[in-house]
N, C-alpha and C positions, 0 to 999 in steps of 0.2 A: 965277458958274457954272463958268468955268473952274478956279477954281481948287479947289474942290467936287471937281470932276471930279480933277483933279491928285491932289487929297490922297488920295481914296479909291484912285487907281492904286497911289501911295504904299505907304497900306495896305495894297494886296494884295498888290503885292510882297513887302512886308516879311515878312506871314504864309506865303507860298509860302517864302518862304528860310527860318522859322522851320521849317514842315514838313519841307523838303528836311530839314535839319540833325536834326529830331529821328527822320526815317526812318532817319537813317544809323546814330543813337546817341549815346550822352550823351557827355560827355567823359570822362567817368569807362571808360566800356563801352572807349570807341577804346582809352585807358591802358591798360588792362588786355589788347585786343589785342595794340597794339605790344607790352607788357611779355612777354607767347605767344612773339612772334617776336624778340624778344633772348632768352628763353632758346633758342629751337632757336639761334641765331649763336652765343651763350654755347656752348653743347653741341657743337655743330664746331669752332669754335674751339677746344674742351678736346682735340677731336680721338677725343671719347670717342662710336663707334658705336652703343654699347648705347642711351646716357644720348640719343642724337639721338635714336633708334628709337622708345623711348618717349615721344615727342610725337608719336608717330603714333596713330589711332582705327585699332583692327581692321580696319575695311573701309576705310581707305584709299587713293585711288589717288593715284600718284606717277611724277610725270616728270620725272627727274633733266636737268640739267645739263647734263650730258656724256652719256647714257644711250642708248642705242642701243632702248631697251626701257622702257614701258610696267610700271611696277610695283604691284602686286594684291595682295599680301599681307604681314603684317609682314616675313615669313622675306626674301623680297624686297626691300626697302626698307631692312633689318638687311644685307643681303649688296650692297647699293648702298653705302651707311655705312664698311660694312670695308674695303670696297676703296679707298673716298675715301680713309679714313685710310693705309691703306697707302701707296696712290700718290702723295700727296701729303702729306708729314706737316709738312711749313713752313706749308701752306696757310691762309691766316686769309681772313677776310669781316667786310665792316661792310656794314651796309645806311645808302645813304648819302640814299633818299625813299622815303617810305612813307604810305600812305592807308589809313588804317584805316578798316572800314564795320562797324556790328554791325546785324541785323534778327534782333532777340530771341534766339534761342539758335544764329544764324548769324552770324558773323563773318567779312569778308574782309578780306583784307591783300593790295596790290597796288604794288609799289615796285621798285627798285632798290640793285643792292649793287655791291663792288667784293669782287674778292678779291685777294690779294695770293701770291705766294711767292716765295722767294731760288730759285734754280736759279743752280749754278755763281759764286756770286758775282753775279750779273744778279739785280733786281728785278723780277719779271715782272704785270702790274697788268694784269686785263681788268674790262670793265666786263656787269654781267647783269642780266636783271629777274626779277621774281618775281612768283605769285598763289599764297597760300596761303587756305583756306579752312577755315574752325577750327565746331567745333560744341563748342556748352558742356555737358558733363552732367557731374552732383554738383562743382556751382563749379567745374570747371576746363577750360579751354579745349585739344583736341585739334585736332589736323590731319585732314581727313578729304578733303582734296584739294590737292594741292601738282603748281607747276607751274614751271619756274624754263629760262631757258635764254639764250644769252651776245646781247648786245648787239651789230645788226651793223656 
């Protein structure tokens, strides 16, 4: 009996983690995530405003980094962007953990990056986390809520 008992625990466990895992999304869905969020790091990296901008969804909202403010519209999010590149044009990022979730045509991404820049000959390295939340329409995954800010 006990051991009846055991294997059916077993069991259930097993299928609880299979659900967990299939709530979250396939592996295919996660790829296709992360692949979302290396191109927005590809796109800073290039240091190209426009090209970040457009991984954003119309509505939007966005909470820079560094931002003192709370961003609502592309023009806003496009003029976060510019000034990034302005201010920092050495600047690069690598997302260094990342937990992709998809529930059907919601996807999250919740991780960590580093970024990096030369200043003065100094390598300056701080560490930041991130949540981006992606919605998918006609195949392609946008931003429709992005939250990012430094590591204390």
């Amino acid at each position: 009996m006990y051991r009846l008992i055991h294997a059916l625990c077993c069991l259930l466990l097993l299928c609880a983690a299979t659900v967990r895992a299939a709530d979250e999304g396939t592996a295919e869905e996660k790829a296709e995530l992360a692949a979302a969020t290396q191109a927005w790091v590809d796109a800073f990296n290039a240091r190209d405003a426009g090209r970040i901008a457009a991984l954003y969804a119309p509505e939007a909202v966005f909470w820079g980094t560094v931002s003192k403010t709370i961003r609502i519209t592309p023009a806003a999010v496009l003029d976060y962007f510019q000034a990034s590149v302005a201010n920092g044009p050495h600047l690069r990022i690598a997302v260094v953990d990342q937990y992709p979730r998809v529930y059907g045509a919601i996807g999250i991404n919740t991780g960590a990056y580093t970024s990096r820049e030369s200043r003065n000959g100094e390598e300056i390295v701080k560490a930041s986390r991130f949540t981006f939340v992606y919605r998918k329409q006609d195949g392609r995954w946008t931003i429709i809520e992005h939250h990012s800010s430094r590591i204390p």
